[in-house]
LOBA-194253 format. One record per residue: residue number from 1; residue in one letter; x, y, z of N, C-alpha, C, CB in turn. Coordinates in steps of 0.001 Angstrom, whole numbers, plus 500000, padded with zeros to 6 digits. Glycine has a CB too. Layout:
! LOBA-194253
NUM / A / X / Y / Z / X / Y / Z / X / Y / Z / X / Y / Z
...
This chain:
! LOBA-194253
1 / X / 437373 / 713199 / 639784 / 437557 / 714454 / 639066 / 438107 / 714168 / 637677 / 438500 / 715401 / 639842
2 / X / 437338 / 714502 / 636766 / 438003 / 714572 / 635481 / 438044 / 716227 / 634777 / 437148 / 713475 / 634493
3 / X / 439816 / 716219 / 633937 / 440254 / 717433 / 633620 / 439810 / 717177 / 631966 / 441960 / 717756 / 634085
4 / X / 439539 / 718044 / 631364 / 439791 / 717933 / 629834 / 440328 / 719106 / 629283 / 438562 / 717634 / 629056
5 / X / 441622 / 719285 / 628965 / 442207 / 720393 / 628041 / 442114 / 720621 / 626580 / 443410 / 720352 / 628168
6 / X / 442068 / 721732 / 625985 / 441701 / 722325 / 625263 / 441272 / 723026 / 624516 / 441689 / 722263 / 625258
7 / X / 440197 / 723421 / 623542 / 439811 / 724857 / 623035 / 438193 / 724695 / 622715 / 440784 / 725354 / 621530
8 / X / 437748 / 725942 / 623319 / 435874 / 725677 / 622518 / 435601 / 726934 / 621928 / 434278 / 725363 / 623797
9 / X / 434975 / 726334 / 620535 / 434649 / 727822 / 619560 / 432791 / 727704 / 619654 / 435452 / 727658 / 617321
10 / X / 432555 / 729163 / 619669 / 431485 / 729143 / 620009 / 430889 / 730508 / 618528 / 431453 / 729436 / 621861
11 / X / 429672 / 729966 / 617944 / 429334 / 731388 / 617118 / 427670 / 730974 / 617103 / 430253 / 731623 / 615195
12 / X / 427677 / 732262 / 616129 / 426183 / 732212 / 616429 / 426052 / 732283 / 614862 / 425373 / 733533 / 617512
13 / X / 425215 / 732096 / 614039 / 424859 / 732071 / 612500 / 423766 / 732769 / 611873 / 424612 / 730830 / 612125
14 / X / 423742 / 733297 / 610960 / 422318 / 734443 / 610341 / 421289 / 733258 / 609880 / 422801 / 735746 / 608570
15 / X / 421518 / 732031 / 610252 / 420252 / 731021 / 609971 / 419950 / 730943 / 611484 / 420600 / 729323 / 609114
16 / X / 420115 / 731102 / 612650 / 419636 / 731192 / 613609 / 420293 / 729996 / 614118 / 418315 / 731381 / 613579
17 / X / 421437 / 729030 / 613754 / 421685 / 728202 / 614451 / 422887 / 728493 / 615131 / 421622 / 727183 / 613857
18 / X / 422699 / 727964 / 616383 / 424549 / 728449 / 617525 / 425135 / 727068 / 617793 / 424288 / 729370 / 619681
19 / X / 426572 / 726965 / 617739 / 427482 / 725504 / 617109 / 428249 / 726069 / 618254 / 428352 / 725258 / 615180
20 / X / 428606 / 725425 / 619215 / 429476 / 725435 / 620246 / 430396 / 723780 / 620021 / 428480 / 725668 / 621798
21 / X / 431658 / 724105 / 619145 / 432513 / 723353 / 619137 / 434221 / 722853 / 620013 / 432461 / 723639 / 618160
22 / X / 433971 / 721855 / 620619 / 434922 / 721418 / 621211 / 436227 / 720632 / 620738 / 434366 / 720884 / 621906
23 / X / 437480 / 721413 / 621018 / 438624 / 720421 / 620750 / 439238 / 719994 / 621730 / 439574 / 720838 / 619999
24 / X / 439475 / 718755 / 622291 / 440182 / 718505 / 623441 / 440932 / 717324 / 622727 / 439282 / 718205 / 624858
25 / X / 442407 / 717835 / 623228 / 443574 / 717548 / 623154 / 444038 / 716294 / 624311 / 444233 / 718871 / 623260
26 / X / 443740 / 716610 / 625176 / 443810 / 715598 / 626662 / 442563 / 715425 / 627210 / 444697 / 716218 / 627953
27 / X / 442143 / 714317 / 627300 / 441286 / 714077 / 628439 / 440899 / 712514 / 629277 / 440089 / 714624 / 627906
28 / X / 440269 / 712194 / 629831 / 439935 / 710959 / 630119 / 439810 / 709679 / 629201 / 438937 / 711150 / 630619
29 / X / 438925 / 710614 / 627744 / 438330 / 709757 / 627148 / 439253 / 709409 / 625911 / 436996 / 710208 / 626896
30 / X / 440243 / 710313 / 626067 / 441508 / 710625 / 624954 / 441253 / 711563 / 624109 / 441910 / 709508 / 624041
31 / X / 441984 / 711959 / 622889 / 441629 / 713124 / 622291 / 440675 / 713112 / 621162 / 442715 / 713693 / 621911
32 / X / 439508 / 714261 / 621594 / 438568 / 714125 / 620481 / 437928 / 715349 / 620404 / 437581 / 713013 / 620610
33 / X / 437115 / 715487 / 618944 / 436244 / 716831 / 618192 / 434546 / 716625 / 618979 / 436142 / 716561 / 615905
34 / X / 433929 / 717237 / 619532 / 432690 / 717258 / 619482 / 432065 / 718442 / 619635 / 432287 / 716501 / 620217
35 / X / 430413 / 717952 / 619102 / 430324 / 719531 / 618861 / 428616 / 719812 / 619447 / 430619 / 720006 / 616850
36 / X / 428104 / 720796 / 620061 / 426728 / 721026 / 619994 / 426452 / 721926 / 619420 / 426137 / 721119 / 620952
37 / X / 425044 / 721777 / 619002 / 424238 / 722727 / 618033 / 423000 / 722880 / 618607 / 424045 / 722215 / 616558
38 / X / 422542 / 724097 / 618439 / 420746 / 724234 / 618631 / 420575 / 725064 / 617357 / 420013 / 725214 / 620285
39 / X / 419733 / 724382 / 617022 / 419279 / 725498 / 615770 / 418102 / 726581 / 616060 / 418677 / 724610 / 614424
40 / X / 417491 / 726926 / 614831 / 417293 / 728178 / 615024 / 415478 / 728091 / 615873 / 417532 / 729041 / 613341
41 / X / 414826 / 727176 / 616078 / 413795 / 726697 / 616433 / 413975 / 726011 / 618310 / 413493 / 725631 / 615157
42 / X / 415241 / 725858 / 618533 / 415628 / 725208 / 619558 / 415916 / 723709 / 620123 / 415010 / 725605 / 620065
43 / X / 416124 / 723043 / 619105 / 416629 / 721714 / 618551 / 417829 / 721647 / 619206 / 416796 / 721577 / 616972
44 / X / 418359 / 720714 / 620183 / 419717 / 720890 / 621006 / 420183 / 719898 / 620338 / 419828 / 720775 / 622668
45 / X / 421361 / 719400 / 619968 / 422010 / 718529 / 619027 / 423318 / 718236 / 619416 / 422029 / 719057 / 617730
46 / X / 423501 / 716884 / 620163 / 425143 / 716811 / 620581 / 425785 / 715540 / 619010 / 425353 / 715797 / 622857
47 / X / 426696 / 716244 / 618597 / 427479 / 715173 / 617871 / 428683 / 714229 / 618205 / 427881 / 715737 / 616956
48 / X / 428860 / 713384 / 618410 / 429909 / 712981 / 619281 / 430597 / 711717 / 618363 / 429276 / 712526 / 620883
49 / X / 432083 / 711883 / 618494 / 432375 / 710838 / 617644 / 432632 / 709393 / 618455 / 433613 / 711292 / 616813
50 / X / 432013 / 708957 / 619454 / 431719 / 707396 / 620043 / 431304 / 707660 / 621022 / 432757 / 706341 / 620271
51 / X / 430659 / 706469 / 621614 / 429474 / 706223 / 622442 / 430073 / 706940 / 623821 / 429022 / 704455 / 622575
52 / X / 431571 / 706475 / 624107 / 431413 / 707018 / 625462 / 432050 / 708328 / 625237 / 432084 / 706135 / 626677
53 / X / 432128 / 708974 / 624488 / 432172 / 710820 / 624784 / 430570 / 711217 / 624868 / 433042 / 711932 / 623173
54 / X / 429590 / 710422 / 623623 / 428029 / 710414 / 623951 / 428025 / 710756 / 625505 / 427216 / 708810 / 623609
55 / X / 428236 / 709616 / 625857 / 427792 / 709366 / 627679 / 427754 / 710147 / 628680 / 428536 / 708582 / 628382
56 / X / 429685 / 710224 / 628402 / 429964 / 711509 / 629589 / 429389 / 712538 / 629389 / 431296 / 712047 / 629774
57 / X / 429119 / 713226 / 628095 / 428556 / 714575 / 627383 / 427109 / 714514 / 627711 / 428786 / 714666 / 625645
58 / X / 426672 / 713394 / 627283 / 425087 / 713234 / 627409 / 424673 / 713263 / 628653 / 424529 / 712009 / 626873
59 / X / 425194 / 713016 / 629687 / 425238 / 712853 / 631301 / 425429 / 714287 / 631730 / 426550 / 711816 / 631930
60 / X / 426307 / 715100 / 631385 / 426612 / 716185 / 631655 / 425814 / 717972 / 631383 / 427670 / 715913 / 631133
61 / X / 425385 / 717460 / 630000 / 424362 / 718259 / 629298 / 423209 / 718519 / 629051 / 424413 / 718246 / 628652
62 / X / 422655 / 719032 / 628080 / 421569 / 718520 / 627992 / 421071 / 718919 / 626604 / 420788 / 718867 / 629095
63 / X / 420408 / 717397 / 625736 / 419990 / 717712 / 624386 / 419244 / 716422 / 624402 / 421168 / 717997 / 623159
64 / X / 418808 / 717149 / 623017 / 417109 / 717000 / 622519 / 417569 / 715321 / 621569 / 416300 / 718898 / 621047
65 / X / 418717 / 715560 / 620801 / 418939 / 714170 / 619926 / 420712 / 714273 / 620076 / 418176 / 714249 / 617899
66 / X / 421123 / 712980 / 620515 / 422312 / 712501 / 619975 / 422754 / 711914 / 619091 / 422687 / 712073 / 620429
67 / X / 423834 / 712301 / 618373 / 424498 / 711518 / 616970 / 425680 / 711646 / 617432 / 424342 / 712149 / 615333
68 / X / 425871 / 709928 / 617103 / 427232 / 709515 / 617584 / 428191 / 709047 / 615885 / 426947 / 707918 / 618915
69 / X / 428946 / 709996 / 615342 / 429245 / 709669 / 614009 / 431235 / 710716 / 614344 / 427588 / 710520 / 612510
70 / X / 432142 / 709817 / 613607 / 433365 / 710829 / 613257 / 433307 / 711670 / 613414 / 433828 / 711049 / 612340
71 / X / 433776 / 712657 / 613977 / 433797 / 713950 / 613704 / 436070 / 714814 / 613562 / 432550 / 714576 / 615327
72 / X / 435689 / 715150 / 612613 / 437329 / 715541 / 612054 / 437435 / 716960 / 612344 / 437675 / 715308 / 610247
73 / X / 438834 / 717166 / 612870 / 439066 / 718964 / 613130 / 440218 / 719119 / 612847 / 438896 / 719689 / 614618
74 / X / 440454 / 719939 / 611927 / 441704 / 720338 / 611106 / 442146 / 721910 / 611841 / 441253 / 720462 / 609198
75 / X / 442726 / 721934 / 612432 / 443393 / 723350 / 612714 / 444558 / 723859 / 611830 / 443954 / 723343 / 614115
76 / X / 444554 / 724685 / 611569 / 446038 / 725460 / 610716 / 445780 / 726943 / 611388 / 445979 / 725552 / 608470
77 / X / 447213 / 727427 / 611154 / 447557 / 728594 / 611185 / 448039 / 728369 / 613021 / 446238 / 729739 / 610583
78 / X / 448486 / 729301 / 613430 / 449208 / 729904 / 614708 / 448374 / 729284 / 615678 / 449267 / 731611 / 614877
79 / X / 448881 / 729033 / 617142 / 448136 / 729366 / 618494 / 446937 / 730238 / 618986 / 448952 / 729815 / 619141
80 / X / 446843 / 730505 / 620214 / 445946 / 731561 / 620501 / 446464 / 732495 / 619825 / 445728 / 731921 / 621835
81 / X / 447286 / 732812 / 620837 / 448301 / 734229 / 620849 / 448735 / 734354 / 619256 / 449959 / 734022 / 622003
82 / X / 448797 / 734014 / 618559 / 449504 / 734058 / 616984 / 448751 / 734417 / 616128 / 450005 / 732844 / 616384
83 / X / 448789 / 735216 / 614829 / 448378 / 735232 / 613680 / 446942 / 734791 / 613177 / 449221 / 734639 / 613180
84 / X / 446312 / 735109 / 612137 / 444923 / 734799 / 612241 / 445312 / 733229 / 611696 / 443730 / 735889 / 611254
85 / X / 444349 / 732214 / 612053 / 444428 / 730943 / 612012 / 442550 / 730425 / 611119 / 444840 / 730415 / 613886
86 / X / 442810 / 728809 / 611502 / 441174 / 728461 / 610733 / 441380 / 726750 / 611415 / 441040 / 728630 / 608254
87 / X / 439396 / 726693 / 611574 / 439299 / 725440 / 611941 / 438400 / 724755 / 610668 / 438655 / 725363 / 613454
88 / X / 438441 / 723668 / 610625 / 437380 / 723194 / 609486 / 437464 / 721709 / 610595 / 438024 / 723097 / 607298
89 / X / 435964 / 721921 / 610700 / 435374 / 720912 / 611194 / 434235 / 719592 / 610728 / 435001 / 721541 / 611943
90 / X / 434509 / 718263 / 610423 / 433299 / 718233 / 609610 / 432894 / 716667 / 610378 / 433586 / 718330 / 607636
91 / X / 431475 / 716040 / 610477 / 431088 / 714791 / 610204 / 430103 / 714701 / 609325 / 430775 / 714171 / 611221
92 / X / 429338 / 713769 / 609526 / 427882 / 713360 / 608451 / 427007 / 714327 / 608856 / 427017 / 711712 / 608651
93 / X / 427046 / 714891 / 609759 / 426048 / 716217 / 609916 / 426204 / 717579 / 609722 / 425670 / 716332 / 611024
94 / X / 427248 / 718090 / 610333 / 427829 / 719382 / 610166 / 429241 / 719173 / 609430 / 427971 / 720117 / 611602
95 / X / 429411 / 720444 / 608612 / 430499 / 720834 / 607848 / 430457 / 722011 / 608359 / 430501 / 720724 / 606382
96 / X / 431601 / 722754 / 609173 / 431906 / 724021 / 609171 / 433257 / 724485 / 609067 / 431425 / 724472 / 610141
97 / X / 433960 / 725603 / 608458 / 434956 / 726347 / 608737 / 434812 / 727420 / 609345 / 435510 / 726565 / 607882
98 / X / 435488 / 727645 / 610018 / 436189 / 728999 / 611482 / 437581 / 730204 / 610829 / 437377 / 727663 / 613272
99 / X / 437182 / 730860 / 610884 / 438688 / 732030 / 610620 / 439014 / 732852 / 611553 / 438604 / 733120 / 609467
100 / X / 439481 / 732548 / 612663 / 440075 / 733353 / 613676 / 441206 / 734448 / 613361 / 440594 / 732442 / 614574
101 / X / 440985 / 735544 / 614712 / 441946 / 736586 / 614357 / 442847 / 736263 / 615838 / 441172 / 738367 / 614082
102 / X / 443233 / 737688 / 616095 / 444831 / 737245 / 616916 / 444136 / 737457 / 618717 / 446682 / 738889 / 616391
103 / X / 444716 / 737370 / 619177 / 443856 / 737440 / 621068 / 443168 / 738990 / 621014 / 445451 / 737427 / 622921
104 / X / 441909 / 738562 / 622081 / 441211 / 739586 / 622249 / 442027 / 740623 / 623635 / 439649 / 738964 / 622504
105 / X / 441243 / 741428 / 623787 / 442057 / 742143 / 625639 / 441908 / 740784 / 626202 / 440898 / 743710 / 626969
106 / X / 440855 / 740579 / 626073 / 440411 / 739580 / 627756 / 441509 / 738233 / 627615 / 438162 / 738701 / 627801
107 / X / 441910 / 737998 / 626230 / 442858 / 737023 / 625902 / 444505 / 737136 / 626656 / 442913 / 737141 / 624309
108 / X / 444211 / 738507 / 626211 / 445729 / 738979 / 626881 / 445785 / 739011 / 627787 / 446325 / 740010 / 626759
109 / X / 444883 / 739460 / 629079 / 444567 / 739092 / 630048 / 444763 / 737492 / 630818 / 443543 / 739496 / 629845
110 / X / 443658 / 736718 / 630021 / 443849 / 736018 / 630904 / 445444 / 735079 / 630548 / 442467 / 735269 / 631053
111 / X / 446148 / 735911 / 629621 / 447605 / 734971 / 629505 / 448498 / 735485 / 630750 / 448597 / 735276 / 627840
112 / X / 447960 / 736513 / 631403 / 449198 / 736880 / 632298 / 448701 / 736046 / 633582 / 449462 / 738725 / 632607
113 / X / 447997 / 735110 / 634183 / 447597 / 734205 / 634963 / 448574 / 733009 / 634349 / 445973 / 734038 / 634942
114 / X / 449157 / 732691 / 635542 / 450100 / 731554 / 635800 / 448814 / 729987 / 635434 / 450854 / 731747 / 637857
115 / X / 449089 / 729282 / 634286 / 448469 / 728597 / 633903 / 448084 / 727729 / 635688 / 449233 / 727946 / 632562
116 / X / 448841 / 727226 / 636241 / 448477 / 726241 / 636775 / 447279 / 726859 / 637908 / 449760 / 725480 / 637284
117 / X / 447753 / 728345 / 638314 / 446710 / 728758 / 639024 / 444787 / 728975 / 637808 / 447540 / 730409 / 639752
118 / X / 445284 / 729246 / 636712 / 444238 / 729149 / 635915 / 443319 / 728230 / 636151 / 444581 / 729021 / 634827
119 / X / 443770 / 726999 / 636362 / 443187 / 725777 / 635953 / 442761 / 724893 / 637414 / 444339 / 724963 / 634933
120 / X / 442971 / 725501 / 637886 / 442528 / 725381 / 639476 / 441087 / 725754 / 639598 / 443409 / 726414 / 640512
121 / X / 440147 / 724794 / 639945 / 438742 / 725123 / 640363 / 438687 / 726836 / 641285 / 438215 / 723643 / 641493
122 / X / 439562 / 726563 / 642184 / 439571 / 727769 / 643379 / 439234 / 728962 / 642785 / 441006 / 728041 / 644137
123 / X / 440823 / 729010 / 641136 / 440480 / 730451 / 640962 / 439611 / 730621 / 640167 / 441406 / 731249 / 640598
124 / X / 438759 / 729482 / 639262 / 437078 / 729657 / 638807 / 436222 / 730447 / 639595 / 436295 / 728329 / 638809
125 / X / 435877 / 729820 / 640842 / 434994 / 729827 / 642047 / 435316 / 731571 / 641972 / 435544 / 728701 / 643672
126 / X / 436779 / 732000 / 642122 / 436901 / 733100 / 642109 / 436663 / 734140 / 640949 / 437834 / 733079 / 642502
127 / X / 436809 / 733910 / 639822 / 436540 / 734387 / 639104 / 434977 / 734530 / 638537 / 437329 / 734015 / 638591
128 / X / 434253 / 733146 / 638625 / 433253 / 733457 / 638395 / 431827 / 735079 / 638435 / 433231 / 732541 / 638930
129 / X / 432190 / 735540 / 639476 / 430866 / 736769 / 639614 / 431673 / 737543 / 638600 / 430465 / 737766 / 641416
130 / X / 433003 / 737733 / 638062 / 433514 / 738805 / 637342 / 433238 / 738339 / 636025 / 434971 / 739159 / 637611
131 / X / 433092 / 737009 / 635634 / 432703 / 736510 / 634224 / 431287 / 736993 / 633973 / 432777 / 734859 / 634079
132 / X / 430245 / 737006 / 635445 / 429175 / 737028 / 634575 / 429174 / 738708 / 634723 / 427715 / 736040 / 635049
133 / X / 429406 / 739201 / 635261 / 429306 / 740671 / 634995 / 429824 / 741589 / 633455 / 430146 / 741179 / 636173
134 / X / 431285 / 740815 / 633488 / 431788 / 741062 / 631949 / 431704 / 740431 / 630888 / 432839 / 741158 / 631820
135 / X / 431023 / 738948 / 630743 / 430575 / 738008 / 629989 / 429480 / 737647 / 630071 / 431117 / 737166 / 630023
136 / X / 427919 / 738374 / 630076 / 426632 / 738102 / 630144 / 426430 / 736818 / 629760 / 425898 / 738939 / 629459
137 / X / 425863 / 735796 / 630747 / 425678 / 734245 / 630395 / 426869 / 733221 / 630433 / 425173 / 734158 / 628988
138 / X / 427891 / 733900 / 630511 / 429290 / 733184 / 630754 / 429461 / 732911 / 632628 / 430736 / 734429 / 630031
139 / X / 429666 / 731899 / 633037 / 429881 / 731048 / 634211 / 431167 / 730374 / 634020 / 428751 / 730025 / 634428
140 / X / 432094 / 730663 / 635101 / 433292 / 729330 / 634931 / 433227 / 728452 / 636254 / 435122 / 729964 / 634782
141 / X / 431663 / 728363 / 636861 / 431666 / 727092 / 637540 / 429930 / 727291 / 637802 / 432879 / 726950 / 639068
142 / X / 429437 / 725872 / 638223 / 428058 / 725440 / 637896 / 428191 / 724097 / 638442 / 427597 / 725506 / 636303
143 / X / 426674 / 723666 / 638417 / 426163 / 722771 / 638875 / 425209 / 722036 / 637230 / 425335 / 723404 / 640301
144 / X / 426305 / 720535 / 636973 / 425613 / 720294 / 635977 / 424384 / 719293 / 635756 / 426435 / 720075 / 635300
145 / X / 424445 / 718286 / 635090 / 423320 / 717142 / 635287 / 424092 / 715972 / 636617 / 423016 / 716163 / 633397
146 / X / 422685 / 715149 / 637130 / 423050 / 714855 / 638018 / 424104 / 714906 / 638919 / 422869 / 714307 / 637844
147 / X / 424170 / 715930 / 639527 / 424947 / 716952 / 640904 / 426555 / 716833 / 640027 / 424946 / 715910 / 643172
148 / X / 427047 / 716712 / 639028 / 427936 / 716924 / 638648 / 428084 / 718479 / 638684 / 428012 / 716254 / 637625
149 / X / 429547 / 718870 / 639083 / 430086 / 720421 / 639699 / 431095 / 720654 / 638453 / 431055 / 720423 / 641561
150 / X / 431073 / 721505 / 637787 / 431985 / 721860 / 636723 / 432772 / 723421 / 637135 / 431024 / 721926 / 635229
151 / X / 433650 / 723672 / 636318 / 434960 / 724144 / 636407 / 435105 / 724888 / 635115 / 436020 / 723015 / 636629
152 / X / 435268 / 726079 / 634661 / 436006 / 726153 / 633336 / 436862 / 727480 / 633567 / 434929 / 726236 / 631925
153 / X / 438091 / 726820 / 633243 / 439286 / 727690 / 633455 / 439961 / 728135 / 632207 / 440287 / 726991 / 634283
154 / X / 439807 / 729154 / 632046 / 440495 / 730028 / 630655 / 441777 / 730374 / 630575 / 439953 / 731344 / 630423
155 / X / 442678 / 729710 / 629397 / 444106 / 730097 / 629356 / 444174 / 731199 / 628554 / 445034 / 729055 / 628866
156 / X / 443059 / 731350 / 627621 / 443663 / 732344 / 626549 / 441806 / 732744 / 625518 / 445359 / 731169 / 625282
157 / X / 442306 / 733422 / 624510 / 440814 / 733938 / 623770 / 441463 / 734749 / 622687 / 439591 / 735013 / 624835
158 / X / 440515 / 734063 / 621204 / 440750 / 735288 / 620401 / 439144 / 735416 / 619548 / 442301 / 735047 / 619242
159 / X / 439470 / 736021 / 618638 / 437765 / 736400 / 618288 / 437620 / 735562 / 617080 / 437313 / 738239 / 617878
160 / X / 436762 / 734908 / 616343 / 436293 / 734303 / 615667 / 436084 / 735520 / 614401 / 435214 / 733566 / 616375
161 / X / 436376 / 735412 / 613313 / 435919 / 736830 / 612385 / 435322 / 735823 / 611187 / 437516 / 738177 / 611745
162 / X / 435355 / 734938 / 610824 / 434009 / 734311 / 609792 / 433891 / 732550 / 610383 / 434581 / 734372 / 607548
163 / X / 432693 / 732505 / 609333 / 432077 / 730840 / 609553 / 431483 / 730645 / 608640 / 431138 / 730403 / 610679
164 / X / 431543 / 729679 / 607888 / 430957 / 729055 / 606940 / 430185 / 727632 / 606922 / 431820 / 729050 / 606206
165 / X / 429098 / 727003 / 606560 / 429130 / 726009 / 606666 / 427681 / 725668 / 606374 / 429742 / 725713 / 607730
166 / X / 427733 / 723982 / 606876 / 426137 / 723235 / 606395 / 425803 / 722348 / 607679 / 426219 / 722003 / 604746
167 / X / 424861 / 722813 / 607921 / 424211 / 721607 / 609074 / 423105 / 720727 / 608518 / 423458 / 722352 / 610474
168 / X / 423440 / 719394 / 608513 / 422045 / 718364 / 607808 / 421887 / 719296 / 606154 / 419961 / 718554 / 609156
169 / X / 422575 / 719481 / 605925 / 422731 / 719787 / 604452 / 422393 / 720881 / 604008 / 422144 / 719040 / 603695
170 / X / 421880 / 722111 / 605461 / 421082 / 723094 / 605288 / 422067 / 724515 / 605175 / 420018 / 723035 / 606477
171 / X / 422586 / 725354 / 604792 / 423386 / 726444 / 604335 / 422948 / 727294 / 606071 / 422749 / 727297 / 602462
172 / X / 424387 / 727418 / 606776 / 424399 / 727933 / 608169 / 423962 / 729587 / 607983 / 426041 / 727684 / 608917
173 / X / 424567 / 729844 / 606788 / 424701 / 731469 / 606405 / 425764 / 732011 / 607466 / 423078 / 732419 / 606580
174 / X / 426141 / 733339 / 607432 / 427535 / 734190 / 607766 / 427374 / 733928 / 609596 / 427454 / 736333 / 607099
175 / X / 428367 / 734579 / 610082 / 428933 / 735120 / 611559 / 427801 / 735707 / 611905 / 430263 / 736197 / 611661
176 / X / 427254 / 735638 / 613008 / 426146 / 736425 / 613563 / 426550 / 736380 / 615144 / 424559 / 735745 / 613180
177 / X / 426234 / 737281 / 615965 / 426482 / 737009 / 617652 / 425844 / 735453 / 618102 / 425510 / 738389 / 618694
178 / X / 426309 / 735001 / 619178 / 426092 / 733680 / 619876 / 424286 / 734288 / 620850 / 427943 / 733212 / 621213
179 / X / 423612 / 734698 / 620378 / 421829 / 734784 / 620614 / 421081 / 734654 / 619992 / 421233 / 735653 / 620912
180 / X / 420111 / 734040 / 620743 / 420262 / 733917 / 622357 / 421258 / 732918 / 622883 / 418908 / 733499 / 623006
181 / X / 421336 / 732896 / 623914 / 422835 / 731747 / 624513 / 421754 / 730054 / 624066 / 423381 / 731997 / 627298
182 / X / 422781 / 729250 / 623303 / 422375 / 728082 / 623510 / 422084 / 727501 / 625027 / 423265 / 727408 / 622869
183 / X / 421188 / 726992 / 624812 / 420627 / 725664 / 625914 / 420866 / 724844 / 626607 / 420188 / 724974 / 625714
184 / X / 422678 / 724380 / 626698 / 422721 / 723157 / 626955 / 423727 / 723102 / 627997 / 422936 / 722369 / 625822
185 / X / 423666 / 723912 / 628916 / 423835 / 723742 / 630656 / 423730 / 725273 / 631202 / 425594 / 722978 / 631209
186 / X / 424783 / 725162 / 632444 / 424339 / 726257 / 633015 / 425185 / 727248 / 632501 / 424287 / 726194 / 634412
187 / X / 425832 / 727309 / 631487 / 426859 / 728693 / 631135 / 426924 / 728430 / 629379 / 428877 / 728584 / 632096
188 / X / 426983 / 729562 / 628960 / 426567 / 729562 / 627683 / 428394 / 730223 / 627077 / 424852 / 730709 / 627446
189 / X / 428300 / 730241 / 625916 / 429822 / 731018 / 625340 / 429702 / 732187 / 625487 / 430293 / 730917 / 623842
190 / X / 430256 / 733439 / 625149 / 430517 / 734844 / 625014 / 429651 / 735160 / 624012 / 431928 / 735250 / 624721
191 / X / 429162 / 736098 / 624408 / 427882 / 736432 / 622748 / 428976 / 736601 / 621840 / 426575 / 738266 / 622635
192 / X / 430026 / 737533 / 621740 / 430898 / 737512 / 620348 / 431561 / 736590 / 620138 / 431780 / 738430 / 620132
193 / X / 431105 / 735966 / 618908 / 432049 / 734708 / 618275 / 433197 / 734715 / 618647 / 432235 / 734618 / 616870
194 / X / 433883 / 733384 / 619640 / 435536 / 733164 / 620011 / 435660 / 732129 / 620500 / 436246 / 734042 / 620938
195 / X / 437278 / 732079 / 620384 / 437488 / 730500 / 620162 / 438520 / 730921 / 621667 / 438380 / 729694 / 618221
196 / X / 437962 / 729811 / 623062 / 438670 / 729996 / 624202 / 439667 / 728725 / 624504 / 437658 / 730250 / 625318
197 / X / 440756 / 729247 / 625077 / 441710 / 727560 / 625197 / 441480 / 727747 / 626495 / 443666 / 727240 / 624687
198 / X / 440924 / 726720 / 627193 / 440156 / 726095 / 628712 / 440662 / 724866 / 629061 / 438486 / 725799 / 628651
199 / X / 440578 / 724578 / 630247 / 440688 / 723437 / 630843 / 438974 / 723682 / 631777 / 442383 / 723313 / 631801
200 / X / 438528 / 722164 / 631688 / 437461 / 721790 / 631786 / 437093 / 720924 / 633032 / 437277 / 721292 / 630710
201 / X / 437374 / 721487 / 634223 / 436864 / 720421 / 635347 / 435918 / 719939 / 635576 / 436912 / 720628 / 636306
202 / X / 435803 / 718342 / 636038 / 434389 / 717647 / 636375 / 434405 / 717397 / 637174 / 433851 / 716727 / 635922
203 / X / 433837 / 717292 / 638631 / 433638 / 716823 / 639879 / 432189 / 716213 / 639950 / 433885 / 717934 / 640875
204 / X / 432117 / 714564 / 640175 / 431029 / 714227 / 640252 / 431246 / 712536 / 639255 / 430021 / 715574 / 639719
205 / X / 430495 / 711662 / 639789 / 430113 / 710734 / 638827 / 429727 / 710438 / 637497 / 429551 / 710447 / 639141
């Protein structure tokens, strides 16, 4: 079983491309930025900053080309729960900035769950039919690449309110909803742009 803690921002862009970015703070592989993209044609794109986040990710997911290059994530401003904040994320491929606002309901929500029960597969399993009912395309457990069983347990949520940026040198254009849901397993982000702090279970080889 591997845990990975941390935060994933998910948006969607008026060039048609959707950037589902990962920060993990703790994990197996130690702490690192990675990020997927599909653009607006359906191009799945994992960026990963070394071979074995590639691996585990590439094993786990599923995309069309991997690039294994740095990838840097600057956070400022407050927590979930706090003040509007910003991410600027960048490697040799993508450059983006994030401007978050303060927790959504569902944020506030899920802060009154006792973290450790959060982060427990069980109460996924349990939660799951209520995610997809109130989160169209959102799953917090699945079946990923080779019989790997995933987990995603939500500590917190706030809403994403701009994005800026360049993919392969190409101008992303403004905030647009996360549609259609990117491609690249069995649960997609929240159609409205937001940045979730999760813990990430893996069960499986």
């Amino acid at each position: 079983m591997s845990r990975f803690r941390g935060a994933i921002a998910g948006i969607g862009t008026t060039s048609g491309t959707r950037i589902v970015v990962g920060s993990w703070r703790e994990s197996p592989l130690g702490a690192f930025a990675d990020a997927m993209v599909e653009t607006a044609d359906g191009h799945r794109v994992l960026v990963a900053p070394r071979a074995e986040v590639a691996e585990f990710v590439g094993a786990t997911y599923v995309f069309d080309e991997v690039r294994i290059e740095p990838v840097d994530l600057v956070e400022a401003g407050a927590g979930t729960g706090g003040p509007a904040g910003s991410w600027r994320v960048l490697s040799a491929s993508l450059d983006l900035e994030l401007r978050t606002g303060r927790r959504t309901a569902l944020g506030l929500l899920l802060a009154l769950v006792p973290r450790r029960l959060a982060e427990s597969p069980a109460w996924c399993a349990v939660t799951d039919p209520v995610a997809r009912v109130v989160l169209p395309g959102v799953r917090t457990r699945g079946t990923a690449r080779g019989g790997r069983r995933e987990y995603y347990g939500a500590t917190g949520a706030r809403r994403i309110v701009a994005a800026a940026g360049t993919f392969d040198g190409r101008p992303l254009g403004g905030l647009a909803p996360v549609s259609p849901p990117p491609a690249f397993g069995f649960s997609s982000t929240p159609r409205t742009p937001s940045l979730t702090e999760v813990v990430t279970t893996v069960v499986g080889d």
